[in-house]
C-alpha positions as CSV (number, residue, x, y, z in Angstrom):
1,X,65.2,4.5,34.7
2,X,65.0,7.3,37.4
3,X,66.7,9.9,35.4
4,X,63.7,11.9,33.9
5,X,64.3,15.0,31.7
6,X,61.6,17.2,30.9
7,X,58.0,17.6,31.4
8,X,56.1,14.7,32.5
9,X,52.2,15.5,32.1
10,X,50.0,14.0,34.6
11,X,47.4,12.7,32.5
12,X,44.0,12.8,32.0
13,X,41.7,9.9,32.3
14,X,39.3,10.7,29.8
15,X,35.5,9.1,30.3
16,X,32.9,8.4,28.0
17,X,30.3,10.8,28.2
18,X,28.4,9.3,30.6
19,X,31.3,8.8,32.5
20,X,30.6,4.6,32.5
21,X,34.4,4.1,31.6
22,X,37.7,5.2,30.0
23,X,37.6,6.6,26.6
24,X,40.6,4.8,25.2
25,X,40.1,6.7,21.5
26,X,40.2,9.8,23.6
27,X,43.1,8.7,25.8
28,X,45.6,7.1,22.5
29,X,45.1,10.9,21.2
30,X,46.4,12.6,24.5
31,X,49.3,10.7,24.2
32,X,49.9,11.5,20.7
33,X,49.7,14.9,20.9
34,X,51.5,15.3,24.3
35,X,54.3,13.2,22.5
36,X,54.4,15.5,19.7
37,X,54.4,18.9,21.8
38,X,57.5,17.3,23.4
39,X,57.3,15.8,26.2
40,X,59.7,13.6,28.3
41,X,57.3,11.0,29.9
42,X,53.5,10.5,30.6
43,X,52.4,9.6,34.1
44,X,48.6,8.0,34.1
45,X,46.6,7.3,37.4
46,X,47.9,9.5,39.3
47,X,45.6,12.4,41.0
48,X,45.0,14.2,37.6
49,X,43.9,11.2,36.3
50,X,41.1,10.5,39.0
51,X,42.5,7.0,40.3
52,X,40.6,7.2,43.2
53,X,37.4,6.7,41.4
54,X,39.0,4.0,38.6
55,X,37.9,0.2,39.6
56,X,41.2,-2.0,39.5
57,X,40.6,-3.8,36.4
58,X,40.3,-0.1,34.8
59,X,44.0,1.1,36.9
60,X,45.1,-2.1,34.7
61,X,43.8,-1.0,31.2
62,X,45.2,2.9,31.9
63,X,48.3,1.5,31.7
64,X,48.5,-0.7,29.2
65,X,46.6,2.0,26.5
66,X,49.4,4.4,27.6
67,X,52.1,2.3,27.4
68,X,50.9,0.9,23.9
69,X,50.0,4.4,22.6
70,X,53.7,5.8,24.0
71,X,55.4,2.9,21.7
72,X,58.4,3.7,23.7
73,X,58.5,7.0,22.8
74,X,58.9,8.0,26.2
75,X,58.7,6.4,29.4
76,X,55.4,5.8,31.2
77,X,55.4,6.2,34.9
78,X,52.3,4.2,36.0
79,X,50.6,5.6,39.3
80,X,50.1,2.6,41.4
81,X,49.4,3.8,44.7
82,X,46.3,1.9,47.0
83,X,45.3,1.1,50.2
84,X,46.5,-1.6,50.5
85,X,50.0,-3.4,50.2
86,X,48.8,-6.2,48.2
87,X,46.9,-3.9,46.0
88,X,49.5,-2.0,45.2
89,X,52.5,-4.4,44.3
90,X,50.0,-6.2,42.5
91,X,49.4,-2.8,40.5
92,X,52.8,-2.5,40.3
93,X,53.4,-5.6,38.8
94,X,51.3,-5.3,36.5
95,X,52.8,-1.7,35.2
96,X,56.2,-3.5,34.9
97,X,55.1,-6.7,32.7
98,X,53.2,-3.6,30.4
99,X,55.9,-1.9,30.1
100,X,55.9,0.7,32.4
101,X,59.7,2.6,32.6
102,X,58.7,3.3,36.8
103,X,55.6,3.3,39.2
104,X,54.7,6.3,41.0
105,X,53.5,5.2,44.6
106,X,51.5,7.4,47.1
107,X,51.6,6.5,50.9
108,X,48.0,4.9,51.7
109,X,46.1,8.3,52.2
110,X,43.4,7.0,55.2
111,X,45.3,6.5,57.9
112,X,48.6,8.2,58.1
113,X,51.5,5.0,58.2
114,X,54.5,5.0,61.3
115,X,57.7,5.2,59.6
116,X,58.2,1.7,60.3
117,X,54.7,0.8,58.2
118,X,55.7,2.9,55.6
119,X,59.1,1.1,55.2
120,X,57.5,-2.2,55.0
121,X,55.4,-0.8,52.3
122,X,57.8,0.4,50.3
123,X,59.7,-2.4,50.8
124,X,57.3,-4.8,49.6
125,X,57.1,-2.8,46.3
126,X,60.6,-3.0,46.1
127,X,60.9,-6.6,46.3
128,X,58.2,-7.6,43.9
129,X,59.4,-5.5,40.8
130,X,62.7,-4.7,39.4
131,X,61.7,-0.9,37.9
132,X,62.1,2.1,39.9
133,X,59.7,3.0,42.7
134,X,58.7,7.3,41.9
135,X,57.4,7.7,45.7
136,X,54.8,10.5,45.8
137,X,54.7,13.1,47.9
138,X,51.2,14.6,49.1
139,X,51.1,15.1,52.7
140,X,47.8,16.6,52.1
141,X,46.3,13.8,51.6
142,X,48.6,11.3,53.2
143,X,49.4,12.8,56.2
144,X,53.1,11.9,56.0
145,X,55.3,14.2,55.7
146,X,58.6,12.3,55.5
147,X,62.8,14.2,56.5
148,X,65.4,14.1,53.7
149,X,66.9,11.3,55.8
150,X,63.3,9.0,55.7
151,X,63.4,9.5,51.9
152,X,67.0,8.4,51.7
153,X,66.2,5.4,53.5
154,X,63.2,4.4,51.1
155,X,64.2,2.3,48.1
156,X,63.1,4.9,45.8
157,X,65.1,5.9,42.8
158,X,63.0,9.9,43.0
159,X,60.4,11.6,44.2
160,X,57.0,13.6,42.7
161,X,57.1,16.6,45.1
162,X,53.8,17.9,45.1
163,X,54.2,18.8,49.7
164,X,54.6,22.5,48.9
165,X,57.5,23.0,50.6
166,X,59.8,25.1,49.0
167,X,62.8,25.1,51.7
168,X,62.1,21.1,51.9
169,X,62.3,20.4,48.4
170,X,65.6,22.7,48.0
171,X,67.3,20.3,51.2
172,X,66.9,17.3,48.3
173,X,67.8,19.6,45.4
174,X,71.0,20.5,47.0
175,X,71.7,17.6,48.6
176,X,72.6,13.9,47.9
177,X,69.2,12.4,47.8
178,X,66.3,10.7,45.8
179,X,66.2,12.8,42.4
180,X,63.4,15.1,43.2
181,X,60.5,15.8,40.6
182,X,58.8,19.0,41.1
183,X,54.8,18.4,40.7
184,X,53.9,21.4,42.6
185,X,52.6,24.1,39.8
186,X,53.3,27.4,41.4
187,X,56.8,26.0,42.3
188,X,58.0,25.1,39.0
189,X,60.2,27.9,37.6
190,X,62.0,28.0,41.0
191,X,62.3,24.0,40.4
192,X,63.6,24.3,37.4
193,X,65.9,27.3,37.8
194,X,67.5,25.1,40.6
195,X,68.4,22.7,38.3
196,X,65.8,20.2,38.5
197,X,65.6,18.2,35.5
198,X,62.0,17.2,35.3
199,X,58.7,17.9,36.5
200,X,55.3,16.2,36.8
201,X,53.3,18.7,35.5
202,X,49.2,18.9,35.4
203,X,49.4,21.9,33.6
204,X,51.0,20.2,30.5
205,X,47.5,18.4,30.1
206,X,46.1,21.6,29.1
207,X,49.0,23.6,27.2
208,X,51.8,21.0,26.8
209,X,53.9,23.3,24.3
210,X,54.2,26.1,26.5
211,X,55.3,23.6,29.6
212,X,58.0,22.1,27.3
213,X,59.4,25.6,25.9
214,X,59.9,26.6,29.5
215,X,62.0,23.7,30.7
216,X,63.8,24.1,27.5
217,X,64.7,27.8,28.3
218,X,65.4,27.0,32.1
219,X,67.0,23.8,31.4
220,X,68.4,23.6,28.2
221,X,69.2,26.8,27.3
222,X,69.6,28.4,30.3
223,X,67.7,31.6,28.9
224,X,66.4,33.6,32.0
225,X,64.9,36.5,30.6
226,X,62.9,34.7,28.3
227,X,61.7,31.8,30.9
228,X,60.8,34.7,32.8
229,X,58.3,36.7,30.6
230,X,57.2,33.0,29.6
231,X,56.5,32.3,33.1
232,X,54.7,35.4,33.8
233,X,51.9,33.7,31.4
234,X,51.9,30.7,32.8
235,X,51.9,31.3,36.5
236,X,48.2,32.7,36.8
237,X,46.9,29.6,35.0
238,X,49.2,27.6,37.6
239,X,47.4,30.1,40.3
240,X,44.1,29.3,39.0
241,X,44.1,25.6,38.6
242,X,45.7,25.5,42.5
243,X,43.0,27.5,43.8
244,X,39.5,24.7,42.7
245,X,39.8,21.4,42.1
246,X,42.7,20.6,40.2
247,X,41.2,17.5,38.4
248,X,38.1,18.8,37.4
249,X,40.0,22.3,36.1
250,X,42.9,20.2,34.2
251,X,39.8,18.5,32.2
252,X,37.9,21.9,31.7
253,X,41.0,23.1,30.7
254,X,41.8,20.5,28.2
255,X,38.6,20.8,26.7
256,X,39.5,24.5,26.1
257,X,42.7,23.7,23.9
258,X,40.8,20.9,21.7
259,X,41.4,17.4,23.7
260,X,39.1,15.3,24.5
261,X,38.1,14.3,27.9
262,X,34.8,13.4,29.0
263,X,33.1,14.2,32.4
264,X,34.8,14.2,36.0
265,X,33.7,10.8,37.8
266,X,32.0,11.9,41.0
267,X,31.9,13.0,43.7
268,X,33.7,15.3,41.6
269,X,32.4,17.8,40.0
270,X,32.5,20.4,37.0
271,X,33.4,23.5,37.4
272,X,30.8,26.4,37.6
273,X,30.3,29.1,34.9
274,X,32.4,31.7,36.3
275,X,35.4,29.6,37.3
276,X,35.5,28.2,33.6
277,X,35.4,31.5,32.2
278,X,38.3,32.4,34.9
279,X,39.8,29.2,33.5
280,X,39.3,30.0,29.7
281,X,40.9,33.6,30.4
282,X,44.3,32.2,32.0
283,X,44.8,30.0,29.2
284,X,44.5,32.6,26.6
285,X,47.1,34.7,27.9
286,X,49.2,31.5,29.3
287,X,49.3,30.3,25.5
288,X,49.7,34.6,23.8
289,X,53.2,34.3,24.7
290,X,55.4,33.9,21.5
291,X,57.3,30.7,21.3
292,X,61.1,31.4,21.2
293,X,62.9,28.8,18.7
């Protein structure tokens, strides 16, 4: 399945308290709650969800307490991106025979890949598992930046588009292409008033209801005016979260709004005083808009 509708939070990992593992209470009651604001898929250990600092054998568990807790619900879209090539079809394996509906993939971010490297890649993937490949797009942290016509030639079945290139991402919208996925915050009402029919969304961790009723109005119901003055809430929290680090605000932020989440895993760190009051102010005017029904 490559045909996503709707918002697709990128999760949370949420720790114990002293950050020693995965909290998989905490984690089973994301799930539940994003499921019941209305979301159209989960996506775990990706860059929200601090992968980078997850040991292998705890990649493994994300996914299976996500895919459990979603009960098919909605589909999971396991991040299995690594350094390696054998690390990551043997991640992505492993998301398949759990149950995962697709694996999100991210180029190995040391040193940047040749085209032909990143084919083999890919390829490997491919070959090893029979659900879609969700290739990731983060040339800031990549250092590929790959044409319309090298993403047409990966086996991919879509993309997470989190590059920042507006006039880039428009080339796949409009054209014949891997389905593009916008997963670039400050880019999503332009996204989704181009027609794109899902996003992976970071800001959905923290108010998931307000994420949903805007792809409904833009998507759904085609409802401009609305989706406008909606977005005009959202956008500064979108602004905000952009503008520090972007895992360590996602958990402040979904502390604010009652979930559960434990510490950042360092080098990370939490956010200072004044940005989390910044933080607490953007979500109080991001979730004062009044839901339209």
């Amino acid at each position: 399945m490559s045909d996503f509708h709707g918002v697709l939070p990128a999760l949370i990992t949420p720790f114990t308290a002293d950050g020693s593992a995965i909290d998989t209470e905490a984690l089973e009651a994301v799930v539940e709650r994003l499921i019941g604001a209305g979301v159209g898929g989960l996506v775990p250990g990706g860059s929200t969800g601090e992968f980078t600092t997850l040991s292998t054998a705890e990649r493994r568990q994300l996914t299976e307490v996500v895919v459990e807790a979603a009960a098919g619900r909605v589909p999971v879209v396991a991040g299995t991106g690594a350094l390696s090539t054998a690390e990551t079809v043997a991640l992505s394996v492993h998301a398949e025979q759990a149950g995962a509906a697709a694996v999100m993939v991210v180029p190995p971010f040391y040193d940047a890949l040749s085209w032909r490297e990143l084919q083999a890649h890919y390829g490997a993937v491919a070959d090893a598992i029979s659900i879609p490949i969700m290739y990731y797009n983060l040339p800031s942290a990549t250092g590929v930046n790959l044409t319309a016509e090298q993403l047409r030639a990966l086996p991919i079945g879509c993309l997470k588009d989190t590059g920042g290139d507006a006039t880039a991402a428009q080339e796949l919208i409009q054209t014949d292409g891997p389905t593009l996925l916008n997963g670039w915050d400050t880019q999503t009402f332009v996204a989704l008033a181009s027609g794109v029919q899902a996003v992976v969304w970071g800001t959905a961790s923290i108010i998931p209801e307000q994420c949903v009723e805007l792809h409904r109005l833009l998507i759904d119901d085609i409802d401009l005016p609305t989706a406008r003055e909606l977005w005009a809430r959202i956008w500064p929290l979108c602004q905000f979260l952009e503008s520090v680090s972007y895992p360590a605000a996602i958990k402040a932020g979904a502390t604010i709004t009652g979930f559960t989440t434990g510490p950042v895993r360092a080098p990370l760190l939490p956010l200072e005083a004044d940005a989390q009051r910044e933080l607490a102010a953007a979500i109080a005017f991001a979730t004062a808009a009044e839901t339209v029904r």
